[in-house]
N, C-alpha and C positions, 0 to 999 in steps of 0.2 A: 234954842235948846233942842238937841235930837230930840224925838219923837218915843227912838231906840233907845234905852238905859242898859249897858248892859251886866249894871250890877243888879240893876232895880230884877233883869229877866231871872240873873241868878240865883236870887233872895227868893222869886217866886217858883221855881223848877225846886229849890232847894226845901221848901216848906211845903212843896204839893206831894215831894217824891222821899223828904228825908234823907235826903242823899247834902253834907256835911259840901260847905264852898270848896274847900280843898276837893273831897273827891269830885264835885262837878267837874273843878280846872282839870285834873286830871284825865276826868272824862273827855273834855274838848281835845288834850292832847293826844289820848288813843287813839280818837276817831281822825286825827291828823296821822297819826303812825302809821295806820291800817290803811288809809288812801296812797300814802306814800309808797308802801311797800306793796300796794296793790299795782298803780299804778308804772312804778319806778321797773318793778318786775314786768307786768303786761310788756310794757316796751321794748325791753329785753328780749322777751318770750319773743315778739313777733318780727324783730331782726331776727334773731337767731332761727327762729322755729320755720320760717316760711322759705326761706333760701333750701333749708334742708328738705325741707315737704316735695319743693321743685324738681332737687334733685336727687332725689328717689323717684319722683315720676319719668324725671327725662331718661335716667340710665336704669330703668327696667325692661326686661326684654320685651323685644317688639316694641321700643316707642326710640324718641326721637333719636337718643344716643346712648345707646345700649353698652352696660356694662356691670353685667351680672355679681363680678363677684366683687367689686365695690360695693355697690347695691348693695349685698349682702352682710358685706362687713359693718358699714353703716348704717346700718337697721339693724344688725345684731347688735353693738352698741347702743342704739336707743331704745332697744327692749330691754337692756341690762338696766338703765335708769329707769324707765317706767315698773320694774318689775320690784324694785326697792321701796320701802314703806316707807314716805317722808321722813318720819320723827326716827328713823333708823339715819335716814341720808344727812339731817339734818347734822347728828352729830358727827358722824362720821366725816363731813365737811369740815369741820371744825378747824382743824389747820389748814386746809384749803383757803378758808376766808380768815383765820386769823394774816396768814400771808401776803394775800391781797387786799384787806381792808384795816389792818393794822389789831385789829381786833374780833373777838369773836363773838361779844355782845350788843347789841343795839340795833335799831331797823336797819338802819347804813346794812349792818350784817349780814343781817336776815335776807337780804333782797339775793343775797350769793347763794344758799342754798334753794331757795323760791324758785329762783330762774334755772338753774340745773336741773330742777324738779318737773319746770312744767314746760321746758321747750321740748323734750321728748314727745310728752302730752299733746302738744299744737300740731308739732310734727306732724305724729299721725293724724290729726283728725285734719287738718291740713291738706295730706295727701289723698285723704279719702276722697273732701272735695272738688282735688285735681284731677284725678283719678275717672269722676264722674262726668266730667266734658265731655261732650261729643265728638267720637273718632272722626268723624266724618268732616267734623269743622276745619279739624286740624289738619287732613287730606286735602283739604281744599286751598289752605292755604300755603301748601307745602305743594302744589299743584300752579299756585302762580307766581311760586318762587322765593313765598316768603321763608328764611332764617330760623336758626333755633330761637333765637332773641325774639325777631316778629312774632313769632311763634307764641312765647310766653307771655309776651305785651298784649300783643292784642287779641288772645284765643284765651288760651288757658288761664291767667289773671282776671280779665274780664267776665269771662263764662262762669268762674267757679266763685265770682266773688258774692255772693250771697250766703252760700256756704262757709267761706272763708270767716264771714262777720259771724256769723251763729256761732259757729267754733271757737274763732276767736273772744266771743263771748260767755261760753261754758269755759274758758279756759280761765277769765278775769275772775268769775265763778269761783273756780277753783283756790285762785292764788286770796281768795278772800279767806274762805275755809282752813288751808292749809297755814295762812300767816296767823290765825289763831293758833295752830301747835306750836309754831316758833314765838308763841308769846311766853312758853312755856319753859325758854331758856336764855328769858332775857330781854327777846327782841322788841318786847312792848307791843301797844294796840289793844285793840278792844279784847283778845283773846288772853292776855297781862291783864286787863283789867278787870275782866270777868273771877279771873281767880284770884288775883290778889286781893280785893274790897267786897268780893262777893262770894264765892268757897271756900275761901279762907276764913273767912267772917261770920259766914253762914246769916248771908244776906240776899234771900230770894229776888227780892225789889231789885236789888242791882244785876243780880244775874237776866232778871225776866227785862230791862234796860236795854243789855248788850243784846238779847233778843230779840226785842225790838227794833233796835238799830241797826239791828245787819240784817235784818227780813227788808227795812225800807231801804236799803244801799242795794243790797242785793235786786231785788225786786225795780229798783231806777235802772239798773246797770241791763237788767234782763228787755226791760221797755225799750233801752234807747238800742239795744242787739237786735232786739225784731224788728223795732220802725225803719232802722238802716238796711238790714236785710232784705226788707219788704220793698224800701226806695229803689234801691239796686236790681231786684230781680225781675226784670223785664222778659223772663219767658215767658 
């Protein structure tokens, strides 16, 4: 016989916390929703966000391939996203993601305004860290012939990746935060469950729960950002 019960765990979370077997299950499935769309976005974010980062650094003027008013146009667009108030974007997506996801409720959903939301977000912070390599590296290598590709492989990706993970880390940050307000029209997760069995209810215990829970997800996600940071940064 397991060792593990895991009705026996539930009986005893559910008598120490008062929190009803139904709302536990539920609990387990937010905290399922909330990863999903944490994570399902994050990946998103970081195809989309880091290509763009790149090329904003290569075609600004004075660097590899200069092309000012692209540059420009493409950075005016991702200040127009960043300068929109998520729970504004979010509905305002609405037939955006009803069209591509077939509907416009559920995490599925939710992960289409998330990613709109925060690849702007990476972008920049993205760029910044590109940004901050040293000119001189990159002279140098441009010096013994290497390519715009040599270039980004093995100068600027490698030099700025310690920054790149921090960022990319404030950024997982983020889509944890902000999938809380899209719990708010539908999409589920801890952010759903805080208000429907706990504001709703006016049930402290379960709010101070969800607080709980996302201080130590949170807080995991932030340890395993600086330990990799820290692996990586060989300055």
């Amino acid at each position: 016989m397991s060792i593990f019960n895991l009705e026996q765990i539930n009986t005893t979370i559910s008598q120490l916390t008062h929190i009803s077997s139904y709302q536990l299950e539920q609990l387990y499935i937010s905290i399922g929703q909330t990863l999903e769309m944490t994570f399902t976005c994050g990946l998103f974010t970081l195809i989309g966000g880091l290509p763009l980062a790149i090329f904003l650094v290569i075609t600004a003027p004075n660097s590899l391939k200069p092309a000012p008013l692209l540059n420009r146009v493409i950075g005016f667009i991702i200040n127009i996203f960043r300068s929109i108030p998520f729970i504004i974007l979010l509905v305002a997506l609405i037939p955006v993601t009803r069209f591509l996801i077939g509907t416009a409720i559920g995490t599925e959903a939710a992960i289409v305004p998330l990613t709109i939301a925060t690849i702007p977000y990476f972008t920049r912070i993205a760029e910044v860290s590109l940004k901050e390599v040293d000119h001189n590296l990159i002279e140098a290598v441009k010096a013994m012939g290497g390519n715009h590709i040599t270039i980004i492989k093995e100068v600027l990706l490698p030099e700025a990746l310690p920054g790149l993970i921090s960022g990319f880390t404030v950024t997982i940050i983020l889509i944890i935060g902000i999938s809380a307000m899209a719990g708010t029209i539908g999409a589920g997760g801890l952010g759903h469950y805080a208000i429907q069995y706990g504001y709703q209810q006016f049930r402290s215990d379960i709010m101070g729960i969800v607080i709980v829970l996302l201080v130590i997800i949170i807080s995991a996600i932030q340890w395993i950002g600086d330990y990799l940071a820290n692996y990586f940064n060989h300055r």
